[in-house]
Wavefront OBJ file of the C-alpha trace (Angstrom):
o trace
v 190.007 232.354 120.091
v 193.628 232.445 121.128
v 194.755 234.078 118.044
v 191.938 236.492 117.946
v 193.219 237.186 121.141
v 196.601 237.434 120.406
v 196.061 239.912 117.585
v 193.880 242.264 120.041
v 197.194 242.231 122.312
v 199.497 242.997 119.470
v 196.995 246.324 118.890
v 197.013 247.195 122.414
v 200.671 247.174 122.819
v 201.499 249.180 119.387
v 198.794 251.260 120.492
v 200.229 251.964 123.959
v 203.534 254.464 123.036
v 201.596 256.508 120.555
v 199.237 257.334 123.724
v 202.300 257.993 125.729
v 203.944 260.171 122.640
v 200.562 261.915 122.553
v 200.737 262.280 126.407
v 204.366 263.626 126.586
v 203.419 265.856 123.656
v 200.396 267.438 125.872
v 202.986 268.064 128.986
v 204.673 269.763 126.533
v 201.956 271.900 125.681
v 200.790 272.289 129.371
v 204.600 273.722 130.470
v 204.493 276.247 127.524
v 200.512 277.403 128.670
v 202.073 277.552 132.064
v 204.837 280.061 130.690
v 202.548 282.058 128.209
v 199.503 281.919 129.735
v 199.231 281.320 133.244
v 202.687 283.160 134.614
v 202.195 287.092 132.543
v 198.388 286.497 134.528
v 200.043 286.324 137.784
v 202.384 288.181 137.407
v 200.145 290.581 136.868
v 198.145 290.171 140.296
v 201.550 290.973 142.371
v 202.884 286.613 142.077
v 206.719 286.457 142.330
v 208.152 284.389 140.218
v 209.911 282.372 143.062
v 206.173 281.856 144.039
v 205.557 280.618 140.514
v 208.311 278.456 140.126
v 208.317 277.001 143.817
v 204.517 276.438 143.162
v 205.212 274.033 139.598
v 208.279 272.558 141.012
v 207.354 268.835 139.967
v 204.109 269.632 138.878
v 202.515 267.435 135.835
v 199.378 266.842 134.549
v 196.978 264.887 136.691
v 195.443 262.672 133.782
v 192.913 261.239 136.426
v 191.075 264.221 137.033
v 187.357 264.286 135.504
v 186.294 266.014 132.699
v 189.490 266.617 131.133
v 189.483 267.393 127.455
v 192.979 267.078 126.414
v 194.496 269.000 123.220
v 194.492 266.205 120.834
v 192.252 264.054 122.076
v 188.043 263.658 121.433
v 185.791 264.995 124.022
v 184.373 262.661 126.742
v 181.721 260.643 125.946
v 178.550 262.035 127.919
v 176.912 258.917 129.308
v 173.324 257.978 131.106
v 174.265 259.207 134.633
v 172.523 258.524 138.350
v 172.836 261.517 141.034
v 173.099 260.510 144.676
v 172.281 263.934 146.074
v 168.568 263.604 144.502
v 167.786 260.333 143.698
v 168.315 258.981 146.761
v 168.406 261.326 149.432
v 168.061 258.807 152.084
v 171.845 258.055 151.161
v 173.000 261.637 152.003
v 171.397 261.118 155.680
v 173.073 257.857 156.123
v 172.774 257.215 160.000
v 176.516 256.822 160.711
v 177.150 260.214 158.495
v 174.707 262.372 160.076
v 175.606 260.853 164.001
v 179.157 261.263 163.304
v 179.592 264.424 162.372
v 176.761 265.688 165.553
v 178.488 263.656 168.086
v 182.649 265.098 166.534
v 180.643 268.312 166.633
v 179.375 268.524 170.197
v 183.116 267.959 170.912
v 184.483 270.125 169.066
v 182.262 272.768 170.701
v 183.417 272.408 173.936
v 186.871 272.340 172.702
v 186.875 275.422 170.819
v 184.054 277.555 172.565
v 185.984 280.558 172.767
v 186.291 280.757 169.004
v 182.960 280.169 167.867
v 181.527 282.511 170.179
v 183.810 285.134 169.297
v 182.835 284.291 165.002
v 179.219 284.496 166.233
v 179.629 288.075 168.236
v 181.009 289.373 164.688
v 178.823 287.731 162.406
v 176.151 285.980 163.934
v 176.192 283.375 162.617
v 175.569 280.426 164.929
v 178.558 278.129 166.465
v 176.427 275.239 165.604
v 175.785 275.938 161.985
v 179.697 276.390 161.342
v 180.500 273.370 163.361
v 178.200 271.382 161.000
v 179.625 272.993 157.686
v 183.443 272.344 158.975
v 182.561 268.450 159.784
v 180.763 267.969 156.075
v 183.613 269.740 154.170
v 186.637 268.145 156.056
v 185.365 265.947 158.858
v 186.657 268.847 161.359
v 190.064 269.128 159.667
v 190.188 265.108 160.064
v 189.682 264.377 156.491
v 193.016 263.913 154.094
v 193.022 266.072 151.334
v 195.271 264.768 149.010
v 195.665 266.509 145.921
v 198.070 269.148 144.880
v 196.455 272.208 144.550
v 198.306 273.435 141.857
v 198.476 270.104 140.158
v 194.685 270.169 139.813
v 193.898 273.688 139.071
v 196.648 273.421 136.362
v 195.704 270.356 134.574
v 192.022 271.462 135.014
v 192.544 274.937 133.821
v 194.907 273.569 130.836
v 192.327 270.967 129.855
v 188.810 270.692 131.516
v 185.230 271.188 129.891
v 185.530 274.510 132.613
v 189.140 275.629 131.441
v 188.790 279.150 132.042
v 187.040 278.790 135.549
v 190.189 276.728 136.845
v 192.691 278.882 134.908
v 191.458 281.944 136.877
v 191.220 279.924 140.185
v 194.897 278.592 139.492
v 195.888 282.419 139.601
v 194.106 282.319 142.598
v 195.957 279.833 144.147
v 199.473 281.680 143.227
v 198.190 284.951 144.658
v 197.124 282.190 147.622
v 200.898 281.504 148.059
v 202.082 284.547 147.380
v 200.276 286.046 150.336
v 201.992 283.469 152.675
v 198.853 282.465 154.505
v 200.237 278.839 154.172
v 203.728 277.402 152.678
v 203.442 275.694 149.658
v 203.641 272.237 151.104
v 200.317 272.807 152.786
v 198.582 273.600 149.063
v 196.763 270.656 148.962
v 193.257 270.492 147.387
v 190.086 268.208 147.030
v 190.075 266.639 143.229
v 188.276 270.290 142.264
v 191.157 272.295 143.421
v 189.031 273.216 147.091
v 191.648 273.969 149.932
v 191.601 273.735 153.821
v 189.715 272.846 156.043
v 186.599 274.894 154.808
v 187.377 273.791 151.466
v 187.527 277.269 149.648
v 188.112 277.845 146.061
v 191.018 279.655 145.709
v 188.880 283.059 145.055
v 187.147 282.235 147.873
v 190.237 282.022 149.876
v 191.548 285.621 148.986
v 187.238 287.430 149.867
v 186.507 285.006 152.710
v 189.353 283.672 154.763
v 189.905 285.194 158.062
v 192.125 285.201 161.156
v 190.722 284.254 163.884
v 193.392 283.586 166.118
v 194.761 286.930 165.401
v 198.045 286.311 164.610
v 198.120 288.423 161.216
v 197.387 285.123 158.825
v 194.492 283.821 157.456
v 195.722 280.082 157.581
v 192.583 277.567 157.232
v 195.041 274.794 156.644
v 196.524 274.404 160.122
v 194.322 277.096 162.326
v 190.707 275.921 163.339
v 190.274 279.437 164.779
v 191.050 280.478 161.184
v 188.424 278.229 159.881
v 185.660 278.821 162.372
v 186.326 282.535 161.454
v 186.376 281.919 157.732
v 183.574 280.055 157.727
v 181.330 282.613 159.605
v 182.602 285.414 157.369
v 181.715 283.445 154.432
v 178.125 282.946 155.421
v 177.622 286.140 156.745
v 178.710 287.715 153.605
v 176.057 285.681 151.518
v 173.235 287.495 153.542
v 173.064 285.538 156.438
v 170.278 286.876 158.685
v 171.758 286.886 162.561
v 168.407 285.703 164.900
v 167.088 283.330 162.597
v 167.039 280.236 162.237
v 167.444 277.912 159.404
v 164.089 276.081 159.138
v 161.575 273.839 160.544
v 160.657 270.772 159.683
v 157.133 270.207 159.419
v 153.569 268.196 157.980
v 152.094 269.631 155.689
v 148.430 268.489 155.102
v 147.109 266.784 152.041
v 145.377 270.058 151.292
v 148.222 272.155 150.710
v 149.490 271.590 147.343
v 153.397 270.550 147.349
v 153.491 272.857 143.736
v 153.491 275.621 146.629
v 157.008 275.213 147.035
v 160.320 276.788 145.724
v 162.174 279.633 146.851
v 160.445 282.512 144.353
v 156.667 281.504 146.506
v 157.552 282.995 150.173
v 155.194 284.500 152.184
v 154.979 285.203 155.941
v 155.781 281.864 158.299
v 152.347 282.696 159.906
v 150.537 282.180 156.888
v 151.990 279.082 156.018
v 150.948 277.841 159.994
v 147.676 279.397 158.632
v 147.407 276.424 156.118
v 147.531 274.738 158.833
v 151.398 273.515 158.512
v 152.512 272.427 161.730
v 155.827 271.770 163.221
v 156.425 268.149 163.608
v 157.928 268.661 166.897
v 154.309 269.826 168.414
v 155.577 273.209 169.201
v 154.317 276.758 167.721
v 156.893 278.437 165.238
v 158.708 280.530 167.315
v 157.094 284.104 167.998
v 160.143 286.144 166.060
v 160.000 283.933 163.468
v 156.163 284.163 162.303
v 156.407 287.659 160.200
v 159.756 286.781 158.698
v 159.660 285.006 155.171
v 159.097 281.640 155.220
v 159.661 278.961 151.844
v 158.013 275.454 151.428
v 160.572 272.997 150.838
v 160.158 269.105 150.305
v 163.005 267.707 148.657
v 161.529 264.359 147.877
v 158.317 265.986 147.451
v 155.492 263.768 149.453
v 158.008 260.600 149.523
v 159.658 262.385 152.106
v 160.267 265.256 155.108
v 159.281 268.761 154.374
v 160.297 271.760 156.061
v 159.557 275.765 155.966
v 162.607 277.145 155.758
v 164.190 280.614 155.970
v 166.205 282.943 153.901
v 169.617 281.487 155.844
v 168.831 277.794 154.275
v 169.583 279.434 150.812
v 172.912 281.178 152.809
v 173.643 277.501 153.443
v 173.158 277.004 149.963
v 175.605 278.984 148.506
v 178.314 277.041 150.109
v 177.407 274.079 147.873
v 174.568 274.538 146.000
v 172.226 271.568 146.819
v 169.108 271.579 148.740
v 170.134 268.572 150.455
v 173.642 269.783 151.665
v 171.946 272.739 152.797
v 169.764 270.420 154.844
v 172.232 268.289 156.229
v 174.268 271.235 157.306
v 171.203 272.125 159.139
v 169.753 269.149 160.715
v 173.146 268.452 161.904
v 173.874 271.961 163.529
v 170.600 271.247 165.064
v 171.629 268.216 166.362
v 174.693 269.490 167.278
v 173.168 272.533 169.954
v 169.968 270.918 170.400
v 170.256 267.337 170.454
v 167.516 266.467 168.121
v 166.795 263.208 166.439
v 166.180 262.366 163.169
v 163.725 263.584 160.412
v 160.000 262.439 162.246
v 159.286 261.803 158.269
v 161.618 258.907 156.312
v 162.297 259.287 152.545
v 160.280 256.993 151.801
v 161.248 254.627 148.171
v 162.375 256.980 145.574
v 164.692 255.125 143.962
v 167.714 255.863 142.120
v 166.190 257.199 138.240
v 168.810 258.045 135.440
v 169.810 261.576 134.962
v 168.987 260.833 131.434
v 165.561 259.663 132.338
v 164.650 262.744 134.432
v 165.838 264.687 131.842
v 163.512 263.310 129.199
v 160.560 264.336 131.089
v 161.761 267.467 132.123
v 161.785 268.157 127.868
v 158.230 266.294 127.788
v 157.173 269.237 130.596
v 158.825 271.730 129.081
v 156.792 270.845 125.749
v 154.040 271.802 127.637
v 154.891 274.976 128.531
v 156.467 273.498 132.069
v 159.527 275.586 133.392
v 161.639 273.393 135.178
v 164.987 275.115 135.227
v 166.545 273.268 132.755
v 166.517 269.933 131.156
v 169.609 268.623 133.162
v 168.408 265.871 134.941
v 168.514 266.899 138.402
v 165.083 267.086 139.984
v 164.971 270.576 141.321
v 162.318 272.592 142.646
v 161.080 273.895 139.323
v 160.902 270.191 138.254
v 159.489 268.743 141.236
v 156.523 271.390 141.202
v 155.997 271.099 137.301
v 155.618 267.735 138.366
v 152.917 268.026 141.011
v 151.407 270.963 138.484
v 150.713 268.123 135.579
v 150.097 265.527 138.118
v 146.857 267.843 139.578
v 146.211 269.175 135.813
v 145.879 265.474 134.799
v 143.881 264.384 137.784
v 146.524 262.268 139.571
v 147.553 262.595 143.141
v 150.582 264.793 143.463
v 153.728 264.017 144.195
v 156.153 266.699 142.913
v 158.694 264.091 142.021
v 159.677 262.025 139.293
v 158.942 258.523 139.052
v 159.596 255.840 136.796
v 156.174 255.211 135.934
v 155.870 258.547 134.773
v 158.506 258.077 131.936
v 155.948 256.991 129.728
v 153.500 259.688 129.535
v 156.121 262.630 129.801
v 159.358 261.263 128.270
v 160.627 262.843 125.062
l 1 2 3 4 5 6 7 8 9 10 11 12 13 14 15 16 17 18 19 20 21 22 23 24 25 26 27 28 29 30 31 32 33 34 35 36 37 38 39 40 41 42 43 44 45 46 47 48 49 50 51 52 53 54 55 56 57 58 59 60 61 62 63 64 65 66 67 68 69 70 71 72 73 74 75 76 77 78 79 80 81 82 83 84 85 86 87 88 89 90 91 92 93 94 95 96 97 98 99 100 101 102 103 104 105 106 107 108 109 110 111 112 113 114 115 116 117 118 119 120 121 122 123 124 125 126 127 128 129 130 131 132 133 134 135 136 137 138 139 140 141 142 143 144 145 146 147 148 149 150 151 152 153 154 155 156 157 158 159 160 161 162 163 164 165 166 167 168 169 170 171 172 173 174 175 176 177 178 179 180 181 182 183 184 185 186 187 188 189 190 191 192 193 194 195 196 197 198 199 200 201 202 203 204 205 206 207 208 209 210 211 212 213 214 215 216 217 218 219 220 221 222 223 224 225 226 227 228 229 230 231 232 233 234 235 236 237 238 239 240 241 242 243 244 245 246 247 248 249 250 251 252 253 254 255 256 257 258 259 260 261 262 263 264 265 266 267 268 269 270 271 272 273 274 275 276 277 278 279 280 281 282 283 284 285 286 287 288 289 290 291 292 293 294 295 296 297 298 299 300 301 302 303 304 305 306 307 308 309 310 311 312 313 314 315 316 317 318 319 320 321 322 323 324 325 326 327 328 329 330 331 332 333 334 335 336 337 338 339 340 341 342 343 344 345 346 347 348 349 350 351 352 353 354 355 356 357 358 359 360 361 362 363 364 365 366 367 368 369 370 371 372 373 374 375 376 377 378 379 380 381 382 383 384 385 386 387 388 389 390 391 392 393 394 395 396 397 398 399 400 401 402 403 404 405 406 407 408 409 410 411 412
């Protein structure tokens, strides 16, 4: 045993400066893509070349970065993977998250009234709902954000499974610091190259960042009127609709299918009260509200709260595109202004499934003619309603969402 061992060492350590050779070798490689590739770009776009070379000062590859698919080197393995965001959602709404960020939030109101009001007279879109998006991204500018931006964006656009994305964002980021909105040592970025506060890509940074605090920069680094203004202009750019609301939470009786939902089946909030969904809070859907479009959503599908929701959730959406950021973003600017408690309806058990799992039924539903958006995994609406549709076709009880016990009959 100790020699076997012994021997194994021996490997390891002969093995151990050919992966440093191979590593110095891809630097190499990354400083020359920097020259050819990455600096005639900027360049292009109006980027100094003091920008450029202040910006890589010291800049090497961040080899802990995921996905990275290095020159040289075999692609990652893909392996069996669990998502958080759907699997279990009751781990998104963790009590100390969602209490935390209302109770920093109703602070942060008070404190900086004057600027949210003045984002909502030019967007409107609601002080609340920005609070709650500025506490999930950076905990209200609380959060450290470590990275260097152009560390990331350059090792990502070098040698990620989404090269050309990052490449384009890194030019991003130069044009970022060539426009002087922050100094270089305020570049820092979430591990996917987001910045500030808001936690913009760098594109997003040059359409969407504002100033707020009018003093000619756009800085949502150091500003929070910068960020409460970049914020609102992002949303209100992505449609959002100023007088409505985000949604309602509601019940939704056993006679209403949950294959009813998704964002491609709206129809009028008054017919959906017509069904005879009901807000959980007792009270009517408000009078403005009842001719506007309305969408059935129930993330967990009947293991958990549902909700009619408007054409702002999906605004909320395209800030991070999951249904359940969307909703905490919501329930949290709700508790925010309103005080509110939590969901009336828990989660219920759904369990944590493998990615790999969901996505064998999702091919066993497509099979039969099922669209589900896509045999990735993640249970979606199109999947969660396929689900419910073969659950009723097959004379179970629906659900509309995937459960281990269903791996059998649809897994392929």
């Amino acid at each position: 045993m100790r020699r076997r061992f012994s021997v194994l060492a021996l490997l390891l350590c002969l093995a151990l400066p050919a992966v440093a050779q191979d590593r110095a070798s891809v630097e190499r490689q990354f400083r020359d893509w920097l020259e050819t590739t990455i600096w005639p770009a900027a360049r292009g776009e109006g980027v100094s070349r003091a920008t450029f070379d202040t910006a890589f000062r010291s800049v090497t590859l961040n080899w802990d970065l995921p996905d990275l698919v290095p020159p040289g080197f075999p692609p990652p393995q893909r392996r069996a993977q669990s998502q958080a965001e759907f699997g279990a959602p009751a781990r998104y709404f963790r009590r100390n998250a969602v209490e935390g960020a209302a109770a920093i939030g109703r602070q942060m109101a008070r404190t900086h009234a004057a600027s949210l009001a003045a984002a909502e007279r030019a967007t409107g879109v609601p002080g609340h709902i920005v609070l709650a998006i500025w506490g999930r991204e950076s905990g209200y500018g609380r959060v450290d954000i470590p990275h260097n931006a152009f560390a990331v964006l350059g090792t990502k656009g070098f040698m990620s499974t989404r090269a050309d994305y990052f490449a384009s964002e890194l030019v991003a980021a130069l044009r970022v610091a060539e426009a002087g909105h922050a100094p270089a040592s305020a570049m820092k970025s979430s591990w996917a190259g987001a910045l500030g506060q808001p936690q913009f890509m760098p594109s997003n940074v040059l359409r969407y960042a504002a100033d707020g605090d009018g003093d000619g920069r756009a800085d949502i680094w150091r500003s929070e009127a910068d960020t409460i203004a970049s914020i609102a202009t992002y949303l209100t750019r992505h449609g959002w609709v100023a007088g409505r609301d985000w949604g309602f939470e509601v019940r939704v009786p056993d006679r209403v299918s949950c294959t009813l939902e998704g964002p491609d089946q709206g129809r009028p909030i008054r017919d959906w009260a017509a069904l005879g969904i009901e807000r959980v809070s007792g009270r009517p859907f408000p009078d403005h509200e009842l001719d506007g479009e309305g969408f059935l959503l129930m993330p967990a599908g009947r293991n958990g709260p549902a909700f009619v929701v408007t054409p702002n959730f999906y605004v909320l959406k395209d800030y991070n595109f999951s249904d359940l950021y969307a909703l905490f973003v919501g329930h949290v600017g709700d508790r925010i202004a309103y005080n509110v408690g939590d969901f009336r309806q828990g989660w219920g058990d759904v369990g944590r499934m493998l990615r790999s799992d969901i996505a064998a039924m999702q091919r066993g539903l497509e099979a039969m003619g099922h669209d589900v958006g896509g045999a990735d995994g993640l249970p979606g609406f199109k999947t969660r309603r396929s689900i419910g549709r073969w659950q009723e076709a097959t004379g179970r009880a629906a659900t509309c969402f995937p459960e281990p016990a269903m791996k059998a009959a649809l897994a392929r």
